[in-house]
Steps between C-alpha positions, in 0.01 A plus 500: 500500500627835449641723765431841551746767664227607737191301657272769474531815268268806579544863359278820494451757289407875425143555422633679168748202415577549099359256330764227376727563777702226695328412816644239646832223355525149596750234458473070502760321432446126413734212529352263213705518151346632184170579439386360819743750655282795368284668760198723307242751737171548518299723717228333668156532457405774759302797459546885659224703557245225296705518230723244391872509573621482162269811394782739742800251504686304228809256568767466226509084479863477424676736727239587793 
């Protein structure tokens, strides 16, 4: 399984955040070989406000 740097990641921001900026950067490392080596993120599925996460958030899958 892959390992993270941190347990648990947490972050706020300005109510007037520009759009497209970096919020937060994570790293995992994995110990497999290969393409089983590659870690890929995802946010989960929760929701702000009754919105859904992904409508204020986005995660770049490759790098975090």
């Amino acid at each position: 399984a892959p390992v993270f740097a941190e347990a648990r990641y947490s972050a706020r921001l300005p109510e007037n955040n520009a759009a497209g900026a970096l919020v937060l950067r994570r790293r995992a490392w994995n110990a497999d070989w290969g393409q089983n080596a590659r870690v890929r993120y995802r946010l989960g599925e929760g929701r702000v406000r009754g919105a859904p996460l992904s409508s204020s958030l986005s995660v770049e899958a490759e790098t975090g």
